[in-house]
C-alpha positions in Angstrom: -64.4 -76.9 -88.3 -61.2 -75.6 -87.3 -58.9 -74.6 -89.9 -55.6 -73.0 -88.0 -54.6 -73.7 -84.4 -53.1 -70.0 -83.5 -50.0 -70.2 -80.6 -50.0 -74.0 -80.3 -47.0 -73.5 -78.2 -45.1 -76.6 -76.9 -47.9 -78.8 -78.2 -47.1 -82.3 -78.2 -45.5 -84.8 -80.9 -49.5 -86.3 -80.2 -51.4 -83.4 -80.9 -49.3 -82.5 -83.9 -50.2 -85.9 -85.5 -54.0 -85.1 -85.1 -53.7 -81.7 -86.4 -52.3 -83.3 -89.3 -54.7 -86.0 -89.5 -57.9 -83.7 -89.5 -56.0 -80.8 -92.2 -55.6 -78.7 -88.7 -52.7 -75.9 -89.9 -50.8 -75.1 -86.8 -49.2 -71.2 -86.9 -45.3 -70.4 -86.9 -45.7 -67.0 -85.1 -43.2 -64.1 -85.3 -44.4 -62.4 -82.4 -42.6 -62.7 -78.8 -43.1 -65.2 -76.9 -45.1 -66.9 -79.0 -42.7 -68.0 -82.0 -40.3 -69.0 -79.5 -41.4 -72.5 -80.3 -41.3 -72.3 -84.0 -38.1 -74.3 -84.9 -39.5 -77.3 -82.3 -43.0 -76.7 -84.3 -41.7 -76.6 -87.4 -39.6 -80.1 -87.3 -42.5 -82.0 -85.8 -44.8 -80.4 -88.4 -42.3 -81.6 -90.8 -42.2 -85.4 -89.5 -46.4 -85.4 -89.2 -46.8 -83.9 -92.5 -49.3 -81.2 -90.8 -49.6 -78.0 -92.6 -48.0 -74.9 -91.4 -48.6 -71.5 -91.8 -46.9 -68.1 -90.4 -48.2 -65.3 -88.6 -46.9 -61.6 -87.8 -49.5 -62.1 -85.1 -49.6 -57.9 -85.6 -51.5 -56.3 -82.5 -50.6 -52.7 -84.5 -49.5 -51.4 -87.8 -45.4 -51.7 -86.9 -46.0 -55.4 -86.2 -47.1 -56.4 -89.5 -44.4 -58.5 -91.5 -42.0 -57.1 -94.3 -41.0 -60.0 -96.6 -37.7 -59.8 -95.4 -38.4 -60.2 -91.9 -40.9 -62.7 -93.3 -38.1 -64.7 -94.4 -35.7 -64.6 -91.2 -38.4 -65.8 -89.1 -39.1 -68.6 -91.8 -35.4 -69.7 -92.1 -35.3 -69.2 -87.9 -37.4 -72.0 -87.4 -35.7 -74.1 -89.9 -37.8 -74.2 -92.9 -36.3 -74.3 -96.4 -37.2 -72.0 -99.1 -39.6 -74.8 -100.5 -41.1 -74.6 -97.2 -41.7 -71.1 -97.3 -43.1 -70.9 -100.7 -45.7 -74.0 -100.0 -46.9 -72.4 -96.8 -47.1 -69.0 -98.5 -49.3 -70.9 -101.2 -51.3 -72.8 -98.1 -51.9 -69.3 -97.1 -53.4 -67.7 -100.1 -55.6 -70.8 -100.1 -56.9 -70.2 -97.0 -58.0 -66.4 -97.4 -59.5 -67.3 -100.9 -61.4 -69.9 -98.5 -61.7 -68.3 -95.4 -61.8 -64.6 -97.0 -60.0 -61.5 -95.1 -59.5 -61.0 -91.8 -62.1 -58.5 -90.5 -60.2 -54.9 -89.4 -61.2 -53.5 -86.1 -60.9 -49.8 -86.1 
């Protein structure tokens, strides 16, 4: 029943294998500190075959991605531009699934 494992930090080469084993997407996050393991993420994502997906992890309005800055945080951690365009597919999958986030006034 879980779909996205938020802040996995330094998870281990272990744990990434079961997330890919049980479809378990594992976040690239842009916010500090948090994303400062994307580019360690992202390669043993990569080598497991466990989906990514990537996060603004916005706690306000001035945290919430712009595609470019999108982009830089995407090509940070390493990921190619087919990357990017199969996790932002992955992505759009999982709202149609999971539908929109709720907003907390």
């Amino acid at each position: 029943g879980i779909d996205i494992l938020a802040h996995p930090g330094l998870i281990s080469e272990e744990e990434v294998r079961l997330a890919a084993a049980n479809g378990v997407h594992l976040e690239l996050s842009a916010r500090s500190p948090h994303g400062l393991g994307n580019g360690r993420l992202a390669a043993l994502a990569r080598e497991a075959g466990a989906p990514l997906v990537l996060d603004s992890d916005a706690h306000g309005p001035a945290d919430i991605f712009t595609p470019n800055w999108r982009e830089r945080v995407a090509f940070g951690a390493g990921l190619s531009a087919d990357e990017l365009e199969r996790i932002n597919k992955t992505m759009i999958s999982l709202v149609e699934k999971l539908g929109p986030a709720p907003f907390f006034a």
